[in-house]
C-alpha positions in Angstrom: 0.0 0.0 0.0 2.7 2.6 0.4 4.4 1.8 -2.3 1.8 1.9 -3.9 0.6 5.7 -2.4 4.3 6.2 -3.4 3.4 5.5 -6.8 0.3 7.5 -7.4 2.0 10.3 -5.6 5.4 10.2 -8.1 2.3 9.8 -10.7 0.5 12.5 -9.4 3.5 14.7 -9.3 5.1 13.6 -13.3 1.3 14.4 -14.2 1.5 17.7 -12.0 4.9 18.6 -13.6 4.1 17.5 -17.3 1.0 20.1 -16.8 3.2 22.7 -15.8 5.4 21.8 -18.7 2.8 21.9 -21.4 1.5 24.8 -20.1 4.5 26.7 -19.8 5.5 25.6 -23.4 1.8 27.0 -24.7 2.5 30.2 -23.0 6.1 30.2 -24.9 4.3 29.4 -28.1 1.9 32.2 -27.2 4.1 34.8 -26.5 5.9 33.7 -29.4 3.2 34.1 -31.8 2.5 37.4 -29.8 5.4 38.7 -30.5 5.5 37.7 -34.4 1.9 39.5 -34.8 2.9 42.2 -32.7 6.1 42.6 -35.0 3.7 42.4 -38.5 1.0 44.7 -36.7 4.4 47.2 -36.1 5.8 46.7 -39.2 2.0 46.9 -41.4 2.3 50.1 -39.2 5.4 51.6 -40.6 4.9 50.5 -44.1 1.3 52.2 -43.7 3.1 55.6 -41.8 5.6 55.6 -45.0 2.8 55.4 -47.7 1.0 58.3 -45.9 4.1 60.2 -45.9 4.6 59.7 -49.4 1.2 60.0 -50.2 1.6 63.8 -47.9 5.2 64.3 -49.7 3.3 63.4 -53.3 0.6 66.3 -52.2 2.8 68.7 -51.0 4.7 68.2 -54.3 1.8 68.7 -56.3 0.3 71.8 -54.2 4.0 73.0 -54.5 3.8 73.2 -58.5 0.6 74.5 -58.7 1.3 77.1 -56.7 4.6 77.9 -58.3 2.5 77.8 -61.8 0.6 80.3 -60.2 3.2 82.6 -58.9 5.0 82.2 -62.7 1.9 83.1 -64.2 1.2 86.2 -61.5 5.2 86.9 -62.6 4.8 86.7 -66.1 1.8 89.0 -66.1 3.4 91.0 -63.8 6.2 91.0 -66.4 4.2 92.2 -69.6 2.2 94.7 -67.6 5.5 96.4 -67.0 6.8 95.7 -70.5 3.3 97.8 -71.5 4.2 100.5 -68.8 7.7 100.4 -69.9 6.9 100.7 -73.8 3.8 103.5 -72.9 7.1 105.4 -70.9 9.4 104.9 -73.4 6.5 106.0 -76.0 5.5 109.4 -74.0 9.5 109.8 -73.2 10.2 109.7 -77.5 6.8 111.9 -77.9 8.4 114.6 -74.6 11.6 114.2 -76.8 9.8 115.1 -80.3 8.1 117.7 -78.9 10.8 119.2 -77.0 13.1 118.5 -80.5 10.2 120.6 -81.9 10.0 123.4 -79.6 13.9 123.8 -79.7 13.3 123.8 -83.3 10.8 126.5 -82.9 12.8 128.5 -80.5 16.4 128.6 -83.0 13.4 129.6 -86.2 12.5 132.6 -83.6 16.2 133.1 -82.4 17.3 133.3 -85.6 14.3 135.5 -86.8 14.8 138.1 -84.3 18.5 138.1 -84.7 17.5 138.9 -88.5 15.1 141.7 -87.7 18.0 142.9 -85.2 20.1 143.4 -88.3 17.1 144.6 -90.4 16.5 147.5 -88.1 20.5 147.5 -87.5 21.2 147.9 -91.2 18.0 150.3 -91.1 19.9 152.6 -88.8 23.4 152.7 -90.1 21.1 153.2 -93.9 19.7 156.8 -92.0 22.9 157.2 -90.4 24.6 157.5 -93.7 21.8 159.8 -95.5 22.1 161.7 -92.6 25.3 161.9 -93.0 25.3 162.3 -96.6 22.8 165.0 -95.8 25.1 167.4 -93.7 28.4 166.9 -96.4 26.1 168.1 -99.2 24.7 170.8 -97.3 28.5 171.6 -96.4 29.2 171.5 -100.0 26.5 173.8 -100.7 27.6 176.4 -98.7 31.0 176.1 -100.2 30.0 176.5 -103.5 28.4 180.4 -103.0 28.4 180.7 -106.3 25.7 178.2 -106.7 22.1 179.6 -106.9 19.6 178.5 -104.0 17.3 176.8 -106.6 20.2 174.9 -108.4 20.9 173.6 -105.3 18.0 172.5 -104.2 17.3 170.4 -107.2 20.9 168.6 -107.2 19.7 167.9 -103.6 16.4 166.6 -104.2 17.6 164.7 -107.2 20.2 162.9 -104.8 17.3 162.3 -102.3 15.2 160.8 -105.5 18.3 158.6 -106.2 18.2 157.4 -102.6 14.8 157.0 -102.2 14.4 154.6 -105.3 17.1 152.6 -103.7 15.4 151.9 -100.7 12.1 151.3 -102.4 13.6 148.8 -104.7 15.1 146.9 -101.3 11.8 147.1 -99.5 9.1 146.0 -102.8 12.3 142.9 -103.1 11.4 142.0 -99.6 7.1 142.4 -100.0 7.2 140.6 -103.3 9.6 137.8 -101.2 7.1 137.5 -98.1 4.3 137.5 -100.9 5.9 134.8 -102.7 6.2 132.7 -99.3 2.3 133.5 -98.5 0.8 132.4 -101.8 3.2 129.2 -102.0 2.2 128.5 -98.7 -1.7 129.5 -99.7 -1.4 127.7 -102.7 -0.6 124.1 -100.5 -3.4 125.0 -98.0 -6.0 124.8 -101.3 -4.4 122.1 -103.0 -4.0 119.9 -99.6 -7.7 121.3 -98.7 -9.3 120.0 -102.3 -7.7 116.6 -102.0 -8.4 116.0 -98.6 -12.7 116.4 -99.3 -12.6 113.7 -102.8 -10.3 111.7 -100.8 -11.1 108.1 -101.7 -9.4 104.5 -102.4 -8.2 103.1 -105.6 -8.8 99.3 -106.5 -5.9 98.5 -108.6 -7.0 96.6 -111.6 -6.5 92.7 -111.8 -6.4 90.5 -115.0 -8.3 87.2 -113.1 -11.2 87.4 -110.9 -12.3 84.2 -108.9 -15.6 82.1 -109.2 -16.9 80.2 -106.2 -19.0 77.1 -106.6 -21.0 75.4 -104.9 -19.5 71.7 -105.3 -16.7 70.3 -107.1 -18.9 68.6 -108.9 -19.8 71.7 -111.1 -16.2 71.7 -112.7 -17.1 68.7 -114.6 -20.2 70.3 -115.5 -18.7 73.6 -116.3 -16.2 71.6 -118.5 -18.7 69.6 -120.2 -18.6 66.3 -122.3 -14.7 65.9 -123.7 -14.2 69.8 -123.0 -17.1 71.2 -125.3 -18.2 73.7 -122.8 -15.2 75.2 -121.3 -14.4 75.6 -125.0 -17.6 77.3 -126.2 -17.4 79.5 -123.5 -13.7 80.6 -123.2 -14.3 81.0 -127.7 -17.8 83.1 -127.0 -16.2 85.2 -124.6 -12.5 85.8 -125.5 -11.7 84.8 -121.7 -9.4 81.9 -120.3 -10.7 79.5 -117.9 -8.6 78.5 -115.2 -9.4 75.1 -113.2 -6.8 74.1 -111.0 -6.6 72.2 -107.9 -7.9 74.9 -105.8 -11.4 73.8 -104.3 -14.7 74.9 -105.5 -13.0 77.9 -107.4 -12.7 79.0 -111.1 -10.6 81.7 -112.3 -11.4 84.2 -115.0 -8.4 85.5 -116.8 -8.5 88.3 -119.4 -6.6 91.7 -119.7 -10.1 93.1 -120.6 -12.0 94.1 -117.8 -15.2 94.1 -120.0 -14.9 90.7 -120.9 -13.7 89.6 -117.7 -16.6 91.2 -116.1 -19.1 89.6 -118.3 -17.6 86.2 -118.0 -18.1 86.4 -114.5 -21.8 87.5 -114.5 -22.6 84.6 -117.8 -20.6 82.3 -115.6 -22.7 83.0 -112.2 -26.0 82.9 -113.8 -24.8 79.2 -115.6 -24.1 78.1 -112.4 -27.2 79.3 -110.7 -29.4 78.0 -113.7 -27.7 74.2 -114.0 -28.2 74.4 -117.3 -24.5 74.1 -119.0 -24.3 74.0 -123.0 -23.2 75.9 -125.7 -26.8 77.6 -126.5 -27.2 78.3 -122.8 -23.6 79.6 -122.6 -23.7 82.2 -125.8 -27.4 83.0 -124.4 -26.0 83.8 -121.2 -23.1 85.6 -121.9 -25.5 88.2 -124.5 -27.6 88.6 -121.1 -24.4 89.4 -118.6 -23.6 92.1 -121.9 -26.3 93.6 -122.0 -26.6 94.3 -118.3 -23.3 95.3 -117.9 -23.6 97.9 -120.2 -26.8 99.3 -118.7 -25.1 99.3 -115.4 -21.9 101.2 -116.8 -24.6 103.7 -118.4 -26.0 103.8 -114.8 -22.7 104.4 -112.9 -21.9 107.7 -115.6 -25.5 108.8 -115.1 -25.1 108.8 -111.1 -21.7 110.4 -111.3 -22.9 113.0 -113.7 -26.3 113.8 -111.2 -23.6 114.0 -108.4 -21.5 116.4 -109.2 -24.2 118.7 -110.7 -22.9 119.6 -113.5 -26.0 119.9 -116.3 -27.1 117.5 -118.7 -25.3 115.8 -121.2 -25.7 114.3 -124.7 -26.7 110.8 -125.0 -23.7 110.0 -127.1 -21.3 111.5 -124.5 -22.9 109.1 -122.0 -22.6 106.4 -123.8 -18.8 106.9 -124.2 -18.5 107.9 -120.8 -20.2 104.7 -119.4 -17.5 103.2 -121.7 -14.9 104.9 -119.8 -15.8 102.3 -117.0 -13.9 99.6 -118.6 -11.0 101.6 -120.2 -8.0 102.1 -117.9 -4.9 104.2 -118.0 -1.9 102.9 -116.6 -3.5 100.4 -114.6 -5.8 103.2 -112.9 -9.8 103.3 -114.0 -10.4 106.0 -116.3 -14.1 107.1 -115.3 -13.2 106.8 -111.9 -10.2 109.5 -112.5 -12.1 111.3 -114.5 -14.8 111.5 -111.4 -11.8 112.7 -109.1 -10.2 115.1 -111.1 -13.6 116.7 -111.8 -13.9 116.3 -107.9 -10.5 118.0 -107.1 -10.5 120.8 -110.1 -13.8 121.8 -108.4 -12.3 121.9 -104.9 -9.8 123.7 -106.4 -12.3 126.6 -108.0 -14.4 126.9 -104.9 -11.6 127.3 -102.6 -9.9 130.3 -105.3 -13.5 131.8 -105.4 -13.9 130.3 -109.1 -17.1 128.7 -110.0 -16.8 125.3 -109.7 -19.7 124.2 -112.4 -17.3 125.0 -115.6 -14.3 123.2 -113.2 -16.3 120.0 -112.8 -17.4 119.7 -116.2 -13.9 120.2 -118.1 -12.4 117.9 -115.1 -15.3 115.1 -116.2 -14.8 115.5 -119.8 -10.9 115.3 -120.1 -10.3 112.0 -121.1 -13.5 111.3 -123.0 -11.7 110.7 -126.1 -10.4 107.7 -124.6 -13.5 106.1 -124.9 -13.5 106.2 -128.6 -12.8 103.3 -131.1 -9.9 105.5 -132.4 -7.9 106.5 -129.8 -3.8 105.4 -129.8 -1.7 106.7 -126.7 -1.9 110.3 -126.5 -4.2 111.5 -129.3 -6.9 111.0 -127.0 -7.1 114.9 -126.5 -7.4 115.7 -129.7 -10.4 113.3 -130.5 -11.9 113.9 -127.4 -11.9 118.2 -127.9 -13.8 117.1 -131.4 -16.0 115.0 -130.0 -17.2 117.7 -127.3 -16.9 120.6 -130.2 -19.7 118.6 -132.3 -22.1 119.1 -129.1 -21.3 122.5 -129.1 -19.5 122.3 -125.4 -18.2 125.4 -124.1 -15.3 127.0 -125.2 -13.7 127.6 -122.1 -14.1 124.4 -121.2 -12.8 123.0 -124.4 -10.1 125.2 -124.4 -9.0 123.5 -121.0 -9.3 119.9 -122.1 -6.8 120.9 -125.0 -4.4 122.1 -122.6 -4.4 119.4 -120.0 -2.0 117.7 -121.3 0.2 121.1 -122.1 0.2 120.5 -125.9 -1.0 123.7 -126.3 -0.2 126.2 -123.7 -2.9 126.5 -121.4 -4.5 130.6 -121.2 -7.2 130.6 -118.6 -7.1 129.8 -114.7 -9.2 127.0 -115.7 -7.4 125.2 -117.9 -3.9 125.4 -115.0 -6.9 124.6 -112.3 -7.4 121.0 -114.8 -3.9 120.3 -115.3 -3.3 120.3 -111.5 -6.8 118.0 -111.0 -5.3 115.7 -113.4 -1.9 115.6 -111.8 -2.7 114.9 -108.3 -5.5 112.2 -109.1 -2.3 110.3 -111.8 0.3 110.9 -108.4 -1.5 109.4 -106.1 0.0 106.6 -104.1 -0.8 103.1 -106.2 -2.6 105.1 -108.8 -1.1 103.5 -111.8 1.1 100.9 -112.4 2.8 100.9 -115.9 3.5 97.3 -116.1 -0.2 96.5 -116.2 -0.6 99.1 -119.0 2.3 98.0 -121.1 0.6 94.3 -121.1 -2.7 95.9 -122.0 -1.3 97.5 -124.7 0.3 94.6 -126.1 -2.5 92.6 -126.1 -4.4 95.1 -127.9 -2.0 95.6 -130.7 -2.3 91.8 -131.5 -5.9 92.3 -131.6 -6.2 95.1 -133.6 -3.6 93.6 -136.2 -6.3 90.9 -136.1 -9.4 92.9 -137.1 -7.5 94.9 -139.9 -7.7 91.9 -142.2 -10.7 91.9 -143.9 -13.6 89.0 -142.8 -12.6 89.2 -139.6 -15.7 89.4 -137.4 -13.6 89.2 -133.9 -10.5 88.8 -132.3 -9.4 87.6 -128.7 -6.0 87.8 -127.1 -5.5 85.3 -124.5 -3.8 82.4 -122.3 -1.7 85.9 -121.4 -1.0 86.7 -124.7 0.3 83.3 -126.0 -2.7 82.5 -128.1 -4.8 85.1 -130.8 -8.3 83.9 -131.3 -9.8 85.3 -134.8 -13.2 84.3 -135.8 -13.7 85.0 -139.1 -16.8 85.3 -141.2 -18.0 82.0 -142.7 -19.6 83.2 -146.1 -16.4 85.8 -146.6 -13.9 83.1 -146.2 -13.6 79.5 -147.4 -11.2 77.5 -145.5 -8.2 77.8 -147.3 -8.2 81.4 -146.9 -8.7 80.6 -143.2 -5.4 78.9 -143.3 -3.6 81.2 -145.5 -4.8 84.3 -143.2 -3.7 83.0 -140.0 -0.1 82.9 -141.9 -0.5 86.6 -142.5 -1.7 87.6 -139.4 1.3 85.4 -137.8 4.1 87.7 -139.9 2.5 90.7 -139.7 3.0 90.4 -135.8 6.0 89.0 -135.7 7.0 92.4 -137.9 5.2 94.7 -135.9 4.8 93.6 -132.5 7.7 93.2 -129.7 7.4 90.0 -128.4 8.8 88.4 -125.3 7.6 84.3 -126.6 5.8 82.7 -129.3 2.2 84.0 -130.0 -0.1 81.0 -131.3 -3.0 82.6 -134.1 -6.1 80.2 -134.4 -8.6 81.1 -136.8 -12.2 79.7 -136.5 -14.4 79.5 -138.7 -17.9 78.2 -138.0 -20.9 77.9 -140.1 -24.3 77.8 -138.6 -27.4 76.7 -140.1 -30.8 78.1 -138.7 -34.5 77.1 -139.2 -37.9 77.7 -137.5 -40.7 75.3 -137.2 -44.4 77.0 -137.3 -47.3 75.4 -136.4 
């Protein structure tokens, strides 16, 4: 039995001690595992801590740069808003300079001129000085000479005085007619600048192509036609080049006349607007855009003629001045000079107390001859002084048409106050341009060499003056004489004309058959 208590007991104990084993080993293990997920809760801590601090640094960053954009932009506007204060400083210091430049300028003028007057009225004193002078030693002289009678002296002394007295009257009329000559110059600029400043007005320099918009790109085609038969029919009607190139939706008209050019365009907008595209339609249009062109140029002359008041006018002379609409001189318009230098030569009149009705006529007038069939270069003076003499215009103002051009010298104040008018409206600024007119010119040599054979109904210079167009009669000529004329055209401007390339002659020669059916 006690061995066997001893038993249990040592049992008891092992049992007792294993417990306490086991259990201190699960607390190890415990504090173990404690420690491991205190050390992963610690470290998920910093790892979190240093994403939040990068996340902070990331935001300060970007705060940072936005603000510094801001402050560059606030410095940059800064900047230009002193550049603008600096430029408006440096502007009012070059405008204090100018004027102060100007007022020094002003102040040497009046220096000087009072330093002349100073000597004027110096020289003026030593000049009665010395007759004074002069004076006393002849009426010493007299009284030496006893001999001499009272009334002999006194004329050798008044004849002296007379001497003297023309001499300083010949100084002082020098200096009036000097100051005079000054005052009108200076009047003469204050009218002239006056005149021009009231008709002051733009000038549209004169092209040789004018552009046509369409409405799709499809209308080329159409405008073309079936293997080119419309673009032909129309460039041959109208004695213009069609230009169709890659630029969208646009044709370009090309002629040196502004007529044609200006008919083209109106046939060619009315085609497009119609749809209908064909030769018919085409020479039908282009006889409508003529004939409304030239009611429209009769309208312009009949406004400008009502404007500047000056009477009624023959019907002829209307004609040829709504004409004058397509004629130009040296690139500039003709009726639209013609309107200005009436405009200025009347300026002119009013302001020298002239009446400005005779002024504005002979100013309107000048270059009517132009507008004639036979006008070359400069004989357009003497056609046009005809023309007007047929009317029965007034002398005066025929007489100043003659001279505006100084071939004969001009005798009134009218005919000076018309070749002024016509100087200043030719000098203006991009008035003419003599390139333009020597290309005109050209071109109209090889069309007038053209129509001086006979059976020619028409003639057309284009493709720049590369190609001469001549339609010919068909019941004058047969085709061989076709063939054989466009030789003789050919020479006769290779003799004649100065040419800068080959010049291509076609000759056409069409024959058209008409009938009408009646019910």
């Amino acid at each position: 039995m006690g061995w066997l208590f001893l038993w249990i007991g040592l049992a008891f104990s092992a049992g007792i001690g294993a417990g306490v084993g086991v259990k201190i080993l699960w607390d190890r293990l415990a504090a173990h595992r404690a420690r491991r997920l205190a050390g992963a809760i610690v470290e998920e801590a910093y790892r979190q801590a240093e994403a939040i601090r990068k996340e902070a640094q990331l935001l300060i960053k970007d705060e940072l740069l936005e603000r510094r954009q801001e402050l560059e932009a606030e410095l940059q506007a800064r900047r230009e808003q002193l550049e603008r204060l600096e430029d408006r400083i440096r502007s009012r210091e070059e405008q204090v300079l100018n004027r102060q430049s100007h007022q020094d300028r002003r102040e040497e003028e009046l220096d000087q001129r009072q330093a002349q007057l100073e000597h004027e009225a110096q020289r003026q004193r030593q000049q009665q000085e010395e007759i004074a002078q002069q004076r006393q030693e002849y009426i010493r002289r007299l009284a030496e000479v006893a001999q001499m009678s009272v009334e002999a002296a006194r004329r050798q002394l008044l004849a002296q005085v007379a001497v003297e007295a023309r001499h300083d009257a010949a100084q002082v009329a020098r200096k009036v007619e000097q100051e005079m000559r000054r005052s009108l110059q200076e009047r003469a600029r204050m009218i002239l600048a006056t005149a021009i400043e009231r008709c002051a007005g733009e000038f549209i320099a004169e092209k040789t192509g004018v552009a046509v918009t369409l409405p799709s790109e499809e209308m080329k085609g159409r405008i073309i036609g079936r293997e080119g038969r419309n673009i032909r029919a129309f460039e041959l009607y109208a004695g213009v080049d069609l230009i169709i190139d890659e630029t969208p939706e646009t044709i370009v008209i090309s002629s040196y006349d502004p007529r044609r050019r200006d008919i083209a365009r109106r046939a060619l907008e009315a085609l497009i607007a119609d749809g209908r595209i064909h030769p018919a339609r085409i020479e039908q249009a282009l006889r409508e855009a003529e004939a409304e062109v030239d009611r429209q140029a009769l309208q312009r002359a009949q406004e400008i003629v009502e404007a500047l008041h000056i009477g009624e006018l023959p019907e002829e002379i209307l004609q040829m001045l709504a004409r004058l609409r397509y004629r130009t001189s040296h690139g500039q318009n003709v009726l639209e000079h013609s309107r200005e230098v009436a405009l200025i030569a009347g300026s002119l009149a009013a302001e020298l107390g002239m009446p400005p009705y005779p002024a504005k006529r002979a100013g309107l007038l000048h270059d009517i001859g132009k507008a004639t069939e036979q006008y070359q270069d400069g004989d357009h003076v003497a056609v046009g002084v005809n023309l007007l003499r047929k009317y029965g215009e007034d002398p005066e103002v025929l007489h100043a048409i003659e001279a505006h051009h100084e071939a004969v010298e001009p005798r009134s104040a009218l005919a000076v106050l018309l070749i002024v008018a016509d100087r200043v409206s030719a000098a203006r600024p991009g008035a003419r341009r003599d390139s333009l007119e020597q290309y005109v010119r050209r071109l109209r040599e090889l069309e007038a060499i053209a129509k001086s054979f006979p059976g020619v109904e028409e003639a057309y210079a284009i493709h720049a003056g590369r190609e001469l167009r001549v339609i010919v009669q068909a019941d004058a000529l047969d085709d061989d004489d076709a063939y054989l004329l466009s030789k003789e055209i050919a020479r006769r401007i290779q003799a004649e004309v100065r040419l800068s390339g080959p010049v291509q002659v076609t000759v056409i020669r069409e024959v058209r058959a008409t009938a009408h059916a009646r019910p």
